[in-house]
C-alpha positions, 0 to 999 in steps of 0.5 A, a space after each residue: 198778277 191779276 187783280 193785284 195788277 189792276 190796282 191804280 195809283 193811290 187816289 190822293 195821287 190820281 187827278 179829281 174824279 180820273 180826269 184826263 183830256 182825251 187828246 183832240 187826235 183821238 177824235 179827229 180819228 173817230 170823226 174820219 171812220 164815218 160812225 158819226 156820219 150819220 148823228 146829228 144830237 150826242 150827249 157827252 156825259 164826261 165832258 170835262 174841259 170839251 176836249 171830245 165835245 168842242 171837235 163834235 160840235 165843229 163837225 156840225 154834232 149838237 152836243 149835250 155837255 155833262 160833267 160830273 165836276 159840274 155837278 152831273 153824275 151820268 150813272 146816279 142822273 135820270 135820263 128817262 127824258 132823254 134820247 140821243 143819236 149817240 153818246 160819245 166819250 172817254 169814261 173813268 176806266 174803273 166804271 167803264 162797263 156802267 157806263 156801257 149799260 146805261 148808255 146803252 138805253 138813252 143812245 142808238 149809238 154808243 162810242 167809249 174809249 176803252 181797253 181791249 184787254 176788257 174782252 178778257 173778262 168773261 163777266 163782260 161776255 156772259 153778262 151781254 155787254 158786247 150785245 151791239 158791239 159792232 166795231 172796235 177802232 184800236 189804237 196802234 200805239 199806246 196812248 198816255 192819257 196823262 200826257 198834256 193836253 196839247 192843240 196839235 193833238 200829239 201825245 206821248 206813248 203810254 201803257 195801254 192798249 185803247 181804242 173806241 168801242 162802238 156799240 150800235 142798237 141796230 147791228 147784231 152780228 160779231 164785231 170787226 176791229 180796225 186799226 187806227 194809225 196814231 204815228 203822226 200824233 206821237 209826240 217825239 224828242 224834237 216836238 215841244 
């Protein structure tokens, strides 16, 4: 199927510039790896309504909000100025790996939502955007990012395989995946 695959639904059927709330249980399951034990400043370039950003701010991480429906475009923006402890967000699929390299050079540590059948693009590998790819925190069920957002986090079971792809400058050797448990957050017929 190849590229003919990848072919999303027609735009005037997608939500304005891909938004989709990442689900608050995502998070909450980010937060319990530890990565973020040690950040203190994040920048959260995809902010839209704060469903990632709101639960680090309560974790005690000072977050930089951005958006680009608030007139911030993280890709075309000068960040020169700018240093963060990490950079952590669900970036639009489509300008995932752009989003890759330039975090790369504002944030010590880079944690994106993405999809592990990214690594079968041999671009990725020759181009070095797994340099620093320390860990990847795979989802074991399929996560619909067009659920509705809901408070208890729970989601319904969608298409792709996702997870949080974690870059870290200061880690060079091969990357190790971990598997996160999300049964508790599948949404079921008796959940309202």
């Amino acid at each position: 199927m190849g590229k003919a695959y990848a072919n999303r639904k027609k735009e005037e059927l997608r939500h304005k510039n891909d938004f989709y709330p990442t689900p608050k249980c995502l998070t909450w399951e980010l937060l319990k790896t530890g990565e973020l034990d040690d950040v203190h400043n994040a920048l959260e370039p995809c902010f839209g309504e704060g469903a990632i950003s709101n639960i680090l701010k309560e974790a005690g991480i000072l977050v930089t909000e951005r958006d680009i429906n608030q007139g911030n475009d993280f890709l075309k923006d000068d960040y020169s100025d700018e240093h963060y402890d990490a950079i952590v967000t669900n970036p639009p699929f489509d300008l995932w790996d752009k989003f890759v390299e330039k975090s790369k050079t504002i944030a010590d540590k880079v944690i994106l939502i993405g999809r592990t059948n990214y690594f079968g693009a041999h671009g990725r590998n020759v181009n070095g955007l797994w340099k620093h790819l320390k860990c990847v925190y795979i989802f074991d069920r399929q996560i619909s990012y067009e659920s509705e957002f809901r408070e208890d986090g729970k989601v319904k079971c969608g298409a792709l395989v996702t997870g949080w792809f974690v870059f870290d400058k200061e880690y060079n050797g091969d990357p190790t995946i971990k598997i996160l448990d999300m049964q508790q957050y599948i949404l079921n017929k008796n959940d309202n």
